[in-house]
C-alpha positions in Angstrom: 145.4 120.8 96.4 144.1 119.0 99.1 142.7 121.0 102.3 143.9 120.5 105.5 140.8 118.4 107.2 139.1 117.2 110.1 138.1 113.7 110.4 134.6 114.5 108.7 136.8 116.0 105.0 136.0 119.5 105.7 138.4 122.0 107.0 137.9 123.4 110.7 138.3 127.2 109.8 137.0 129.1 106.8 137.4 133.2 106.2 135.1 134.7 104.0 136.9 137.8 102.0 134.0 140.2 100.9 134.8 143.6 101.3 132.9 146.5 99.6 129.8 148.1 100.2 126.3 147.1 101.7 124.8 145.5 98.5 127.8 143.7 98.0 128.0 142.3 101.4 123.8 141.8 101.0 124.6 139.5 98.0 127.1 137.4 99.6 124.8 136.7 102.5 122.6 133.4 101.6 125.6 131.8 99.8 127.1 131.9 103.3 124.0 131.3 104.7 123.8 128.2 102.6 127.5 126.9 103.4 126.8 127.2 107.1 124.2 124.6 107.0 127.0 122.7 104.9 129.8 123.1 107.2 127.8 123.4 110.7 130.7 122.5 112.9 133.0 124.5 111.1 134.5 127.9 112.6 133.5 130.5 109.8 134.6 134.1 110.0 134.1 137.6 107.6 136.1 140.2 106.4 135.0 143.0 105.9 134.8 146.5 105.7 132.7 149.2 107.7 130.0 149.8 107.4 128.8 146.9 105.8 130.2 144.8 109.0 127.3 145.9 110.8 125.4 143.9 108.5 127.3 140.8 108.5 126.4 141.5 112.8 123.1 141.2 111.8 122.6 138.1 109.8 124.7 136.5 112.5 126.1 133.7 110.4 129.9 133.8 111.2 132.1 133.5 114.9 134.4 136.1 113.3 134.1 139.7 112.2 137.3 141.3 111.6 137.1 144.7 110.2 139.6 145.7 107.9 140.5 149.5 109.0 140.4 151.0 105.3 138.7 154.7 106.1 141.8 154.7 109.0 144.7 153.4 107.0 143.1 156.2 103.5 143.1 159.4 106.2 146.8 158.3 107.3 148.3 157.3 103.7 147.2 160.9 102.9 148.9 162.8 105.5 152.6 162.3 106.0 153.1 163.3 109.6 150.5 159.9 110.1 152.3 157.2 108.5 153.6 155.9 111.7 150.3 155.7 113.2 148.9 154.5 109.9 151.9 151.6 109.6 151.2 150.5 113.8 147.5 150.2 112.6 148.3 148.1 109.5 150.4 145.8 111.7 148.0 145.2 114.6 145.3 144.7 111.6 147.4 141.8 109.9 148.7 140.3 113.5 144.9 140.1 114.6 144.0 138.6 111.2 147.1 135.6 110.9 146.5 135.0 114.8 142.8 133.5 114.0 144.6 130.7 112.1 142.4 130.4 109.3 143.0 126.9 107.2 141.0 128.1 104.0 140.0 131.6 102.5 136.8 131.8 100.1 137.8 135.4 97.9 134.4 136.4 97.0 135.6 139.2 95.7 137.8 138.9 93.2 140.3 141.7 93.5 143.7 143.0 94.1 143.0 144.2 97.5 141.2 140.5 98.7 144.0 138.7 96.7 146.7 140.1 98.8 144.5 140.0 102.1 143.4 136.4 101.5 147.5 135.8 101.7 148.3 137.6 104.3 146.1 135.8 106.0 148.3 133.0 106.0 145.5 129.9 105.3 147.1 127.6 103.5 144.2 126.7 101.1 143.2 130.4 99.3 139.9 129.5 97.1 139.3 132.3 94.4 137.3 132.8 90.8 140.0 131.8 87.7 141.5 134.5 85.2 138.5 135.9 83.3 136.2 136.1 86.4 137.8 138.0 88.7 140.2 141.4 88.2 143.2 143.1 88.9 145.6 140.3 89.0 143.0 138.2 91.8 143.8 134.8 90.7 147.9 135.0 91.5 147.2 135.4 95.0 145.3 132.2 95.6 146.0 128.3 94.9 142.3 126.9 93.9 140.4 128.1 91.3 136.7 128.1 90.4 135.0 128.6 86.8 131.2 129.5 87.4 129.4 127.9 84.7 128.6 131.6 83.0 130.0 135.1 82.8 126.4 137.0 83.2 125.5 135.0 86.6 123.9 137.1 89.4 126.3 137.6 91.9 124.6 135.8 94.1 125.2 132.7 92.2 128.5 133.3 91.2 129.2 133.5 94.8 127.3 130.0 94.9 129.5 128.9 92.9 132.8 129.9 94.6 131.4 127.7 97.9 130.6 125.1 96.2 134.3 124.2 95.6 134.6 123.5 99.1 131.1 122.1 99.8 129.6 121.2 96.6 126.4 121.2 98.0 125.7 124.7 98.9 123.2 126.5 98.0 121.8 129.9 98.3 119.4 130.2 101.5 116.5 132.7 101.7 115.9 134.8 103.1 118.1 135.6 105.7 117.2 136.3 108.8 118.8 139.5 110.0 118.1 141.8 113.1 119.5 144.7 114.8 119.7 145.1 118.7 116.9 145.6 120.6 117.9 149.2 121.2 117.4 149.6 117.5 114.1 147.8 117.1 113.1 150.3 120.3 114.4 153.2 118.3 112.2 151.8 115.1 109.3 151.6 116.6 109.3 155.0 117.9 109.7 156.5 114.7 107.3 154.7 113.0 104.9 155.0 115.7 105.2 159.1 114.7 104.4 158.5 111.5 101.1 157.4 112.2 98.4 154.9 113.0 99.2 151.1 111.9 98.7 150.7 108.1 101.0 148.8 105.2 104.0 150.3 105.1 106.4 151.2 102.2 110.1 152.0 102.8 111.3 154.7 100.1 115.4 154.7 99.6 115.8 157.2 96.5 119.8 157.6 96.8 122.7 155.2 95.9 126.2 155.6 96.4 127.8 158.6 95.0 129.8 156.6 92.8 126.5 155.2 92.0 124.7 158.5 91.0 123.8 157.9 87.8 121.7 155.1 88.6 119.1 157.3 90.8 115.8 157.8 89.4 114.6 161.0 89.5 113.4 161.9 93.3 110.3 163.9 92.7 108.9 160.7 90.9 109.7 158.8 94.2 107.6 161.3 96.0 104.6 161.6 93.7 104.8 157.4 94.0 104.6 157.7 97.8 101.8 160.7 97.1 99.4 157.6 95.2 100.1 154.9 97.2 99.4 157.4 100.4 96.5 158.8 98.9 94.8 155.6 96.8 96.1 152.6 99.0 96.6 154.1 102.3 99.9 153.2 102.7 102.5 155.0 105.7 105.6 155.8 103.2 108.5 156.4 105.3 112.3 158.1 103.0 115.9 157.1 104.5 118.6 158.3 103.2 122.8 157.6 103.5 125.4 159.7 103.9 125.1 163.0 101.8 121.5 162.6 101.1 119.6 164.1 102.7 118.3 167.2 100.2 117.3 164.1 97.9 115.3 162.5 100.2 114.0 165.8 101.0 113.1 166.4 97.5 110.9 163.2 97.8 109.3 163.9 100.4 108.8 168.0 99.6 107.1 166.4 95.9 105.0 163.7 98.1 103.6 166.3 100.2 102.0 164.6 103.5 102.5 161.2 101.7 106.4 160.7 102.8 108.0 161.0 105.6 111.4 161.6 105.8 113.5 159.9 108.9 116.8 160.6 110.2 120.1 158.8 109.4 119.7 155.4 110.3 122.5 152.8 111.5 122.6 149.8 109.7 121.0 147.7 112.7 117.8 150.3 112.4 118.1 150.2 108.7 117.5 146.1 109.0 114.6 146.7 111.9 113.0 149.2 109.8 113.2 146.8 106.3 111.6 143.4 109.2 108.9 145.8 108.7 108.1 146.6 105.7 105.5 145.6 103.5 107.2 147.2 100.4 110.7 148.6 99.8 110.7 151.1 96.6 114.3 152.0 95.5 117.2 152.2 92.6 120.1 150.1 92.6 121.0 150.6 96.0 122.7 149.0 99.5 119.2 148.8 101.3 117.2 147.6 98.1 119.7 144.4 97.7 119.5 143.9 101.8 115.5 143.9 101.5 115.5 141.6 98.9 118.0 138.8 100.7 115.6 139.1 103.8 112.3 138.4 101.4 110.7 141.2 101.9 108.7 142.4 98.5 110.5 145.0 96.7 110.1 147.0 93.5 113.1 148.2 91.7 113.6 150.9 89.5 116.8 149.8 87.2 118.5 151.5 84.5 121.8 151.0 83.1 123.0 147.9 85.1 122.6 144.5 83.9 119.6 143.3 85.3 120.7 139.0 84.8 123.8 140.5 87.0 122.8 143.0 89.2 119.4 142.8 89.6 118.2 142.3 93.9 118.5 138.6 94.3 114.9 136.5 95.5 111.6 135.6 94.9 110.0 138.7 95.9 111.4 140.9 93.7 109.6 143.1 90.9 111.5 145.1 88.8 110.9 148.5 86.5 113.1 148.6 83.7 113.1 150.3 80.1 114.9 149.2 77.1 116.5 151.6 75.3 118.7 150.6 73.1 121.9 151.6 75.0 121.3 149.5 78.0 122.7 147.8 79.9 126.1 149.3 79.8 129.3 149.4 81.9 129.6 153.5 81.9 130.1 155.2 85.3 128.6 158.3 84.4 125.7 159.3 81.4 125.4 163.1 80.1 121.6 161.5 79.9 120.4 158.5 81.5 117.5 157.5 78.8 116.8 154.2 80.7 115.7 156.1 84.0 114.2 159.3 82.6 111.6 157.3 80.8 110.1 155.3 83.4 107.1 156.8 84.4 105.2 157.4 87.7 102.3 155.2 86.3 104.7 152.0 85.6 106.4 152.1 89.2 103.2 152.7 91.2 101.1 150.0 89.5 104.4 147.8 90.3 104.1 148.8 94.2 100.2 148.0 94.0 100.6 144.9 92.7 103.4 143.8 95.2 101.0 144.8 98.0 98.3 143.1 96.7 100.0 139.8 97.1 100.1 140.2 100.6 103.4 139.5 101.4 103.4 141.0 104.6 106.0 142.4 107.1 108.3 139.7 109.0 108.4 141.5 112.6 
């Protein structure tokens, strides 16, 4: 297949398809990082779904953002007397999408649903992972296929490996740079300035996606974490939570006592201020853990059933709490008992934290 090129062998327009949710989006970041520096006159654009577009705003990478409307086009499918308005919406999507005229789509997804948008589309060059590395039918919908060299690579490097098709020397950058507005560094600084004088500061993110629940270690653990490093190291430990969570991060910081405190709903510009400046990031398998890690900042992470050579936050300054028991990792979606979280201990993660903040890392902002 040969790409349609500009004089310099690389094609003028390239869409990144990488819908899904913030840790997704997170671990697609320095791959795209890396191909910008590859392809630096070339017009690159994302799609992607809310609210994880916010984040691609952030690292401020791409010339195009186009949201694909999937909340919108869900609450109309389910009610009858919307279908109209849901079909209007679905056309106005796809007429915004083929008008950008992309020449090449990169599927970093590898599904039905980025298949089928990577075609509509309508770039005549649709670059996607080959049967056995993607799902759901993927590799019908596009015309060049890639074989990573292994099945267990992180994602990030699987990603690396999709790129490199096209620019074949790409290569993951960190950490990316991201920042919100200045409204919400404004609003960050306020909060934290409530939380108390200057100190080393540990962001504490004990939810995951509900889908996700079952890899959520305990939240009083969290707390009496936050309630040590408070108490021993003097460190401000501040709780966010996403939606629906916010009795679990109140069960954090009700077990930390004074340790943790818990802040409002952040949006996902505040959420990247707040991570610029923190000297630790404690959480699970989780959006915010995998978006602190791409930026460098040092985090610990508890893990449990996931594949840690897969899943596990992607960069150098990255500890991670894990427990072998015999039935991990595994691909379940739910556990009657999750062994490999239940017997990490308080003792393991906090001596993890201490450590991390002895090496000085140090906040970005």
């Amino acid at each position: 297949m040969r790409l349609m090129t500009r004089e310099n062998g690389s094609p003028s327009s390239v869409l990144v398809v990488r819908l899904g949710a913030l840790g997704d989006v997170a671990n697609t970041l320095p791959v795209v990082a890396g191909l910008r520096k590859c392809l630096p006159g070339v017009r690159l654009g994302w799609l992607a779904e809310p609210p994880a577009d916010e984040l691609v705003a952030c690292a401020n990478l791409v010339e195009d953002i186009i949201t694909f409307p999937r909340t919108a086009l869900q609450d109309c499918g389910t009610r009858p007397w919307r279908w109209a308005e849901g079909f209007a919406l679905s056309r106005r999507f796809l007429r915004d999408l083929r008008s950008r005229r992309y020449e090449c789509v990169l599927d970093m997804q590898g599904t039905f649903k980025s298949g089928l948008l990577g075609l509509l589309s309508g770039a005549p060059v649709r670059i996607g992972f080959a049967r056995g590395y993607s799902r759901e039918g993927n590799w019908l919908f596009n015309n060049v296929l890639a074989v990573p060299v292994a099945r267990d690579l992180p994602r990030v490097e699987k990603h690396a490996a999709l790129a490199q098709v096209l620019a074949p020397e790409t290569k993951p950058t960190l950490p990316v740079e991201m920042r919100g507005t200045d409204r919400d560094a404004e609003i960050v600084n306020g909060l934290l300035d409530s939380v108390g004088p200057a100190a080393p500061l540990c962001v504490i993110h004990p939810g995951s996606s509900d889908f996700g629940r079952f890899k959520r270690w305990p939240a009083e653990r969290f707390g009496l974490v936050a309630s040590r490093l408070a108490g021993e190291l003097g460190v401000r430990c501040v709780v966010t939570q996403g939606p629906g969570e916010s009795s679990l991060a109140a069960r954090v910081c009700s077990a930390g006592g004074e340790a943790a405190r818990l802040l409002p709903r952040l949006t996902i510009g505040q959420l990247v201020e707040l991570l610029r400046r923190a000297d630790l990031v404690l959480a699970g398998d989780t959006g915010p853990l995998h978006v602190a890690a791409v930026m460098g900042r040092p985090v610990v992470a508890v893990f449990g059933p996931k594949d840690p050579k897969v899943y596990r936050p992607y960069g150098p300054t990255v500890a991670m709490v894990r427990k072998d028991v015999g039935c991990n990792p595994c691909t379940r979606r739910r556990c009657r008992r999750v062994r490999c979280l239940e017997e990490i201990g308080v003792d393991e993660v906090y001596d993890s934290c201490r450590r991390m903040l002895s090496a000085g890392q140090g906040p970005s902002a």
